[in-house]
Every structure is written in C-alpha cells, then in structure tokens.
Chimera marker file (.cmm) of the C-alpha trace (Angstrom):
<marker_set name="trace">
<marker id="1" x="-41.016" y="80.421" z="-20.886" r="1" g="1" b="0" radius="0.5"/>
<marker id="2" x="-40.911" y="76.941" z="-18.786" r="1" g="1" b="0" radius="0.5"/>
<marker id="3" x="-44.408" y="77.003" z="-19.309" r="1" g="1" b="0" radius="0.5"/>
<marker id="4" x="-44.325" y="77.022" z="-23.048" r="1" g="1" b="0" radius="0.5"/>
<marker id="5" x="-40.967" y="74.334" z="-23.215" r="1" g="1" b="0" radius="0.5"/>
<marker id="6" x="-42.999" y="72.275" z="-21.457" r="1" g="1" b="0" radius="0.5"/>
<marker id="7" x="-46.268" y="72.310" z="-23.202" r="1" g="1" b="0" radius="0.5"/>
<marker id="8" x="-43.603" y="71.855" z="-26.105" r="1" g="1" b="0" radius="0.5"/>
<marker id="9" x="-42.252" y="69.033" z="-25.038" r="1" g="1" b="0" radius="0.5"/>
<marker id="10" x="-45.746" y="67.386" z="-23.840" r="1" g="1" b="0" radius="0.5"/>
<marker id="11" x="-47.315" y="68.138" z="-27.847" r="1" g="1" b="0" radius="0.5"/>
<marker id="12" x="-44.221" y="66.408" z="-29.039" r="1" g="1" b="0" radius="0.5"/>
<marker id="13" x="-44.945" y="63.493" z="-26.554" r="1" g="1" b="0" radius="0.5"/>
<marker id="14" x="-48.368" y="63.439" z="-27.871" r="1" g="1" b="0" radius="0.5"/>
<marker id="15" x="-47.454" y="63.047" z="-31.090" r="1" g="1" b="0" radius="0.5"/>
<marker id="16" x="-45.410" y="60.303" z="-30.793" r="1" g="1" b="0" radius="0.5"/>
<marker id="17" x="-48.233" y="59.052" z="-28.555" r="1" g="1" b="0" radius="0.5"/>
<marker id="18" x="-50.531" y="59.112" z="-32.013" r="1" g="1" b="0" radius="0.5"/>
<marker id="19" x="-47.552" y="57.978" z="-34.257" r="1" g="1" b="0" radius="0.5"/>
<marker id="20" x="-46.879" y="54.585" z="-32.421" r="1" g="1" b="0" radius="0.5"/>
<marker id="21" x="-50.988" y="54.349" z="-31.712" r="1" g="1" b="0" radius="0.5"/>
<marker id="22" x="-51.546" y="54.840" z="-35.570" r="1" g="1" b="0" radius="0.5"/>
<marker id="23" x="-48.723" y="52.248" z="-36.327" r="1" g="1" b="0" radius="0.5"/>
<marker id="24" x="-49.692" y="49.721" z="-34.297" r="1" g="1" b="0" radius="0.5"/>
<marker id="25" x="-53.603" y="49.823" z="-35.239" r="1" g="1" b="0" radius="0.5"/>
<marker id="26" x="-51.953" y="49.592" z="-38.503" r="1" g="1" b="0" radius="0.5"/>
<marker id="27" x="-50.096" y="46.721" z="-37.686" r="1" g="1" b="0" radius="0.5"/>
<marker id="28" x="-52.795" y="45.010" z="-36.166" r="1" g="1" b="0" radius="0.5"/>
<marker id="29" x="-55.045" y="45.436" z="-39.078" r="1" g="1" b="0" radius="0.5"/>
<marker id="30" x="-52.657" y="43.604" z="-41.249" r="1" g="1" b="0" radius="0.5"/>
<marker id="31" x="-52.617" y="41.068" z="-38.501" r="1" g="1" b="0" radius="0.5"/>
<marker id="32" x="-55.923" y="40.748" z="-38.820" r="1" g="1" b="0" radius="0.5"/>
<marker id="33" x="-56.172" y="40.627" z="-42.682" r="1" g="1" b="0" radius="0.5"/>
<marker id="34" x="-53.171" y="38.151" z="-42.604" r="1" g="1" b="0" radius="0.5"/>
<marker id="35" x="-55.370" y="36.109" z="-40.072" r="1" g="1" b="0" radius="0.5"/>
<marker id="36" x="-58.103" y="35.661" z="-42.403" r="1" g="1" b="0" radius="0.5"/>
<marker id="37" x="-56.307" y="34.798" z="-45.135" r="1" g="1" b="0" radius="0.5"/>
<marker id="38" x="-54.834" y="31.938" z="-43.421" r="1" g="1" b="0" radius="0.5"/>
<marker id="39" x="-58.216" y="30.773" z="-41.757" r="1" g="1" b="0" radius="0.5"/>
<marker id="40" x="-59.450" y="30.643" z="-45.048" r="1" g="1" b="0" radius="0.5"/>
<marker id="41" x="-56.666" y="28.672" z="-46.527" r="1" g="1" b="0" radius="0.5"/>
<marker id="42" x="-56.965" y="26.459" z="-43.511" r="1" g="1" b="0" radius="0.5"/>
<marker id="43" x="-60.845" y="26.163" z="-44.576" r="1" g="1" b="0" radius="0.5"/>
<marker id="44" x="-60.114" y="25.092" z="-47.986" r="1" g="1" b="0" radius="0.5"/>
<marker id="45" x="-57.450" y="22.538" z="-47.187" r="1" g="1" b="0" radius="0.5"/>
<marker id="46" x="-59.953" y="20.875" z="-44.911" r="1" g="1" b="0" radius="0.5"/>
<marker id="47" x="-62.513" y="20.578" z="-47.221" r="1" g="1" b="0" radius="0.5"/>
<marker id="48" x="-60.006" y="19.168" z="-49.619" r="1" g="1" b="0" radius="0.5"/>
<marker id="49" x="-58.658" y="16.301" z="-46.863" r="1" g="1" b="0" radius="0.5"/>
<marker id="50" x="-62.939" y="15.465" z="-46.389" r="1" g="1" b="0" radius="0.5"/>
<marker id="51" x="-62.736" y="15.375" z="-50.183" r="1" g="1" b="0" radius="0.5"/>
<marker id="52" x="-59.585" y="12.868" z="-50.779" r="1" g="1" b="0" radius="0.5"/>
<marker id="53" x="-61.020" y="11.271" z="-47.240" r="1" g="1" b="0" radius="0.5"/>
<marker id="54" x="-64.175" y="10.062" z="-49.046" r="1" g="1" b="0" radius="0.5"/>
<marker id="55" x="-62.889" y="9.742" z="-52.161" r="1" g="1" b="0" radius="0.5"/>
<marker id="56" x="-60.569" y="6.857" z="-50.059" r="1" g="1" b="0" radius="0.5"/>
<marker id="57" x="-63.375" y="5.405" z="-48.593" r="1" g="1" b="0" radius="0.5"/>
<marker id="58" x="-65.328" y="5.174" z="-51.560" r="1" g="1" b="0" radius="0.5"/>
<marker id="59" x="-61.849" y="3.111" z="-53.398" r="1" g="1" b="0" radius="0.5"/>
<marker id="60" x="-61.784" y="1.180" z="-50.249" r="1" g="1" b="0" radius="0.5"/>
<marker id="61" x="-65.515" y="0.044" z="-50.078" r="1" g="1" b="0" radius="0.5"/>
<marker id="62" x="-65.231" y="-0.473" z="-53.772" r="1" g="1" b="0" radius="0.5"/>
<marker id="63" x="-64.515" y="-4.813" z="-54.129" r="1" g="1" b="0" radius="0.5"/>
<marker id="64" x="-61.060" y="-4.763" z="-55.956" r="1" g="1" b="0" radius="0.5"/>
<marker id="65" x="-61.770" y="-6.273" z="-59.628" r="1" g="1" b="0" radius="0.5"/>
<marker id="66" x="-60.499" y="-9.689" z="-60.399" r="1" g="1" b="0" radius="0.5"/>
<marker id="67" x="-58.613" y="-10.695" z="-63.331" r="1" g="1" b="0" radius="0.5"/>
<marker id="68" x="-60.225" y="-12.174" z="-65.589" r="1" g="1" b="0" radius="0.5"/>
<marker id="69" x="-59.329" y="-15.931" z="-66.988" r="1" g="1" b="0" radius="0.5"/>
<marker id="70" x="-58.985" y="-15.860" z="-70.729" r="1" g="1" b="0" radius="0.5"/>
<marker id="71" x="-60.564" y="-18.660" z="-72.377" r="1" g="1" b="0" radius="0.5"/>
<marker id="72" x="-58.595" y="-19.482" z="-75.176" r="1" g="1" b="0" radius="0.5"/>
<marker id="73" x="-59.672" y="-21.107" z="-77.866" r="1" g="1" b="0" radius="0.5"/>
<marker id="74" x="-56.397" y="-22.634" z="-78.712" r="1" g="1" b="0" radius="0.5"/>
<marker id="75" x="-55.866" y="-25.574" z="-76.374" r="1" g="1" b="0" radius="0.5"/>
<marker id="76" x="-51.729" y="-25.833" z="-77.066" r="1" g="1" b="0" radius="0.5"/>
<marker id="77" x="-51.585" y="-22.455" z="-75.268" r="1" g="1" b="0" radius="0.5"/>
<marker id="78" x="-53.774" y="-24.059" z="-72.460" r="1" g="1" b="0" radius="0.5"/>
<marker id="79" x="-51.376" y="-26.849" z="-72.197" r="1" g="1" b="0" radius="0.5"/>
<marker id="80" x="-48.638" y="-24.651" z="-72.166" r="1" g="1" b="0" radius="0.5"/>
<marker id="81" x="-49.581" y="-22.490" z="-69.336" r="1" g="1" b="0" radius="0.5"/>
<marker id="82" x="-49.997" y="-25.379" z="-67.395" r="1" g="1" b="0" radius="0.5"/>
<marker id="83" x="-46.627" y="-26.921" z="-68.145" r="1" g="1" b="0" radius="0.5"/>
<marker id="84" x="-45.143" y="-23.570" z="-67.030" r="1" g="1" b="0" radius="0.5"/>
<marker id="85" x="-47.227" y="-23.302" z="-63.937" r="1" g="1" b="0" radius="0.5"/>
<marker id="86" x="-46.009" y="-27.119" z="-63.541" r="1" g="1" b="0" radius="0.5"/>
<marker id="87" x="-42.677" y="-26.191" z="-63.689" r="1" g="1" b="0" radius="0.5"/>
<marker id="88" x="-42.729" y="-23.552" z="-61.521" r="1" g="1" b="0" radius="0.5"/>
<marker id="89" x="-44.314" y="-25.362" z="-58.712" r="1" g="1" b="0" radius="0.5"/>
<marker id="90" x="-41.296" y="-28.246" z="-59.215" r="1" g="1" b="0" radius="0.5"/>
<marker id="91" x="-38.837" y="-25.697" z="-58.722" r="1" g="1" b="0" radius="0.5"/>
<marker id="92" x="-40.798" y="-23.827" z="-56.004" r="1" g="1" b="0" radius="0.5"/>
<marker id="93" x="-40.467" y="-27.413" z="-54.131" r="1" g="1" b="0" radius="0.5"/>
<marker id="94" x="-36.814" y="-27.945" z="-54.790" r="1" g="1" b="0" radius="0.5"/>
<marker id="95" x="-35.999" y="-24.950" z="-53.315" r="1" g="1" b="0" radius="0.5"/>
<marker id="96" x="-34.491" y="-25.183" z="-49.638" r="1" g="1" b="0" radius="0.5"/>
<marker id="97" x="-36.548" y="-23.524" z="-46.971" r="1" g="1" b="0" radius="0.5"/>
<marker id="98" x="-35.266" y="-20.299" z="-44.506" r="1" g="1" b="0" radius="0.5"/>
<marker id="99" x="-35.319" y="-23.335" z="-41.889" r="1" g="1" b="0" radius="0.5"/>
<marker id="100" x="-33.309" y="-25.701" z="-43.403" r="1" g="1" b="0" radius="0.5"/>
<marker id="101" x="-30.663" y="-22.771" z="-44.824" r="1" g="1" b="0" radius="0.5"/>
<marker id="102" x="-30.097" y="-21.839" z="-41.038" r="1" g="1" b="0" radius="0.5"/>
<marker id="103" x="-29.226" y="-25.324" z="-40.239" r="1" g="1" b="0" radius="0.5"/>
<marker id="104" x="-27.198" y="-26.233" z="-43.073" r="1" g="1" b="0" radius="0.5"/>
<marker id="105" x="-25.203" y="-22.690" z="-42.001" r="1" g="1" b="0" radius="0.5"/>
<marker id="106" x="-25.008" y="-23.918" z="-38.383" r="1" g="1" b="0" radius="0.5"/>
<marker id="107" x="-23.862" y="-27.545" z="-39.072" r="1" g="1" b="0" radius="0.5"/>
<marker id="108" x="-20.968" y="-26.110" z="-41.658" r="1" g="1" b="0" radius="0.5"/>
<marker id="109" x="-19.856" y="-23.541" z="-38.823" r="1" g="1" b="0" radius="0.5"/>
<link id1="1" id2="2" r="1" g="1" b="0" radius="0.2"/>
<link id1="2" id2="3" r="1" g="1" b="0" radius="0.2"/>
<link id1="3" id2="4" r="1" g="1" b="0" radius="0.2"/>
<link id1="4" id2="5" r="1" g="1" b="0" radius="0.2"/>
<link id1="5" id2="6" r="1" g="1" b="0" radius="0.2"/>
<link id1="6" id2="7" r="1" g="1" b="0" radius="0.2"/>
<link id1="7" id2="8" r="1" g="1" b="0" radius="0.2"/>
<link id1="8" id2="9" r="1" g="1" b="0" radius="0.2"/>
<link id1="9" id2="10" r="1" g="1" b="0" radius="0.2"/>
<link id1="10" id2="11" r="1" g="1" b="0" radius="0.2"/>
<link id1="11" id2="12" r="1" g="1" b="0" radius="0.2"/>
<link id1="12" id2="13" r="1" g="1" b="0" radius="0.2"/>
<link id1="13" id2="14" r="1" g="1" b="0" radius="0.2"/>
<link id1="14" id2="15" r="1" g="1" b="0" radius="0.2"/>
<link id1="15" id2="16" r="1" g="1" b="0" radius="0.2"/>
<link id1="16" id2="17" r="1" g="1" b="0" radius="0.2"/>
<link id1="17" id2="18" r="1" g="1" b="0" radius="0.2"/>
<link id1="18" id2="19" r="1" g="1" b="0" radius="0.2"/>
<link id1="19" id2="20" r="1" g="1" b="0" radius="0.2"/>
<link id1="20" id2="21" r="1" g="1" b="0" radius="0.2"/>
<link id1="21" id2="22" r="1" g="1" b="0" radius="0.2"/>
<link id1="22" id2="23" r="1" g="1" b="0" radius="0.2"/>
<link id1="23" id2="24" r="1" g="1" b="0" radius="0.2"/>
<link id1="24" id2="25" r="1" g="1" b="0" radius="0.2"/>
<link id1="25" id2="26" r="1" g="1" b="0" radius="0.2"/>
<link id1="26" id2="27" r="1" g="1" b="0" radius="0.2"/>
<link id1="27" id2="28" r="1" g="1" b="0" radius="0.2"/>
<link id1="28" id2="29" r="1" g="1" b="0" radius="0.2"/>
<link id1="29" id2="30" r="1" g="1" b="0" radius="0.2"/>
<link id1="30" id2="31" r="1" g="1" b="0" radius="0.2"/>
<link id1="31" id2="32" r="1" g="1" b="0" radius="0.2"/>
<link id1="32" id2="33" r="1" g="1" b="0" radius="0.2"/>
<link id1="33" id2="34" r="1" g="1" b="0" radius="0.2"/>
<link id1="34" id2="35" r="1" g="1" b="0" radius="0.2"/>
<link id1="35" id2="36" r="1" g="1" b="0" radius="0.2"/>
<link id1="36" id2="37" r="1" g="1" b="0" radius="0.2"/>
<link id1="37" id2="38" r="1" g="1" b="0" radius="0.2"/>
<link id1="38" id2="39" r="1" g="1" b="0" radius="0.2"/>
<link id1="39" id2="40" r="1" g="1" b="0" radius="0.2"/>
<link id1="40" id2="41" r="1" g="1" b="0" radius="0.2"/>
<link id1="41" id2="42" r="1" g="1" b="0" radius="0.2"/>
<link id1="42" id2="43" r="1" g="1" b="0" radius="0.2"/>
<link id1="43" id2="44" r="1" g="1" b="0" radius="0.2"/>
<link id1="44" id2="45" r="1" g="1" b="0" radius="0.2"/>
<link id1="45" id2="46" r="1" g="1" b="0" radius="0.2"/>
<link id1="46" id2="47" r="1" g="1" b="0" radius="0.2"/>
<link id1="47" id2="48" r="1" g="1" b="0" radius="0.2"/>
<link id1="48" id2="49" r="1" g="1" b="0" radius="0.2"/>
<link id1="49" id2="50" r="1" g="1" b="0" radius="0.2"/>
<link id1="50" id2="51" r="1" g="1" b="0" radius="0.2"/>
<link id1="51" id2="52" r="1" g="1" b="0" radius="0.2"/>
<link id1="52" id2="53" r="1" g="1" b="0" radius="0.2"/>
<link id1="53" id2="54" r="1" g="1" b="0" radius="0.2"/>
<link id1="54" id2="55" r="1" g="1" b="0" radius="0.2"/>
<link id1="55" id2="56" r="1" g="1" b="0" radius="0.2"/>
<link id1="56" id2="57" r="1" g="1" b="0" radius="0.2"/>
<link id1="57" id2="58" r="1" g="1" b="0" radius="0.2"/>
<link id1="58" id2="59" r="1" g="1" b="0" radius="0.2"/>
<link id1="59" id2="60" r="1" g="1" b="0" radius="0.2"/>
<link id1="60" id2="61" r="1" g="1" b="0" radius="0.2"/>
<link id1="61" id2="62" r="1" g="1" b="0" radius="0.2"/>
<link id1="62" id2="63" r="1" g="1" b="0" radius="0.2"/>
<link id1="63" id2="64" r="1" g="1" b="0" radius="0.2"/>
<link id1="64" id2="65" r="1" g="1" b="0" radius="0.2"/>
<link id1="65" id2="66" r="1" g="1" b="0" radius="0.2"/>
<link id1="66" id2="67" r="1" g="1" b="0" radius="0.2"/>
<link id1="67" id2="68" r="1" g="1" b="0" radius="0.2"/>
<link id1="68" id2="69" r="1" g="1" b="0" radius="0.2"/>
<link id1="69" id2="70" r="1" g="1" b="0" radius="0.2"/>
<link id1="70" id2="71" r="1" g="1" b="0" radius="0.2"/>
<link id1="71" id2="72" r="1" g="1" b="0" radius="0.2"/>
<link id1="72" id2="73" r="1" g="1" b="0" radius="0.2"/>
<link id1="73" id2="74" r="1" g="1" b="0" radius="0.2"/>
<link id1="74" id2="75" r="1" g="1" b="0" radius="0.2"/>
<link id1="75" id2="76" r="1" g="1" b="0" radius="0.2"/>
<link id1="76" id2="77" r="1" g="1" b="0" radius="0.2"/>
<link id1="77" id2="78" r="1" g="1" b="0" radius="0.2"/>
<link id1="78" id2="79" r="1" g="1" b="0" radius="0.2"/>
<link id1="79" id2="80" r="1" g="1" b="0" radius="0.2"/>
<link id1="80" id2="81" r="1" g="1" b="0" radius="0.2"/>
<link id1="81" id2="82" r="1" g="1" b="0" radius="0.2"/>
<link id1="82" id2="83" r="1" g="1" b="0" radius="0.2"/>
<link id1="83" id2="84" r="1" g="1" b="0" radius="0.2"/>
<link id1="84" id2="85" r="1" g="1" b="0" radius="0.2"/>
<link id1="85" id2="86" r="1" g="1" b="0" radius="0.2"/>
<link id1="86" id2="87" r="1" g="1" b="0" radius="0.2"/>
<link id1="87" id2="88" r="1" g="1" b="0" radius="0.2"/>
<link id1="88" id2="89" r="1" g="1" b="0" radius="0.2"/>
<link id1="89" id2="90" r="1" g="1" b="0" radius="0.2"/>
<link id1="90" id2="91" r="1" g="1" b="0" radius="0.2"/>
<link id1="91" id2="92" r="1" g="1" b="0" radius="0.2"/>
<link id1="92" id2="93" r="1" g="1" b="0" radius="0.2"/>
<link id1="93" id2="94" r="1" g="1" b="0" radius="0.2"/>
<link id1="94" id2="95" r="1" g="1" b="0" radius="0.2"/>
<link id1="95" id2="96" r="1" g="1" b="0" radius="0.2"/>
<link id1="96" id2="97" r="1" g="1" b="0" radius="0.2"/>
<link id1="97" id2="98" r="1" g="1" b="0" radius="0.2"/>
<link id1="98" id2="99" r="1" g="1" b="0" radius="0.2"/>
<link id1="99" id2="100" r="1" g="1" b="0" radius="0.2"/>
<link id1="100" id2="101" r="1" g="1" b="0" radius="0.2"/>
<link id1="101" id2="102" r="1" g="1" b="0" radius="0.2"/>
<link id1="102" id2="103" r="1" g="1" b="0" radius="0.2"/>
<link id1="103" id2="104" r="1" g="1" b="0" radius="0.2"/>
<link id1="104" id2="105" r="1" g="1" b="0" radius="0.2"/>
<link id1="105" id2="106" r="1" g="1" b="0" radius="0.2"/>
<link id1="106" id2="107" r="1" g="1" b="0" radius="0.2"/>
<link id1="107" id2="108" r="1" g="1" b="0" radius="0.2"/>
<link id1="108" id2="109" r="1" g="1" b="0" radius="0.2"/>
</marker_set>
C-alpha cells in the first residue's frame, strides 16, 4: 500500500509537473507573439521618423521664397508706403536704447 500512495503522490507531482510546463510554454508563446508585435511597430515608426527626417531635409534644402514687391501702378500708394516706412524709422530713432534706460535708472536711484 506505501507503494501505491507513493506512486500516487509521484503521478500527481507529474501532473503538476506538465500543468506549470504547459502554462509557461503558453506564456512564453504569447511573449513571443507580443514581441513581434512590438518589433514590428518599432519597424514602422522608424520608417516613419526616415520619412518626416527627409521630408525635413528636403524643406530645409529648399531656398525659403521671398516676398514679392508689388509694383503698383498707383504712385500715391507708393508715396504712402514710404511716408509710413519714414515714420517708422523717426520713431524707431527716438526711442531710448536698453543702454541708455539702465543709466537713466541708475542716475535716478
């Protein structure tokens, strides 16, 4: 009868044996699918970095275009711009520098 209890017991050993063997190949099977999925996401955002890479160096290489001048045939709106840019220069110059603020501020303290 020990004889038996004990082949018993080892069968029942054995089985769990083959449950946790069959669980874990299990396991690492979905590790492995799991795995490739990922590489193969990794694979696709790579090739879409190259992609946006030399799309950038294309825009880069590319000279940026320049604004045209409209002629116009109307030469009051000529003389107008000019005023304006005029005027803007005039005040540009009246304007105190960062230099001279700094002293004024250090004088008046």
């Amino acid at each position: 009868m020990n004889q038996t209890s004990e082949q018993v017991l080892l069968s029942t050993m054995l089985q769990e044996i083959r449950d946790k063997a069959a669980k874990l190949i299990e396991e690492r099977n979905r590790l492995i699918e799991e795995k490739r999925t990922l590489v193969d996401q990794l694979v696709a955002l790579q090739t879409r970095v190259a992609e946006q890479e030399t799309q950038l160096a294309q825009r880069q290489a590319e000279p940026e275009p320049q604004r045209a001048m409209t002629n116009t045939s109307d030469p009051i709106v000529g003389e107008r711009i000019r005023a304006l840019v005029e005027e803007i220069d005039a005040c540009i110059a009246l304007m105190p520098h960062s230099r001279d603020m700094a002293n004024v501020e250090l004088l008046s303290a």
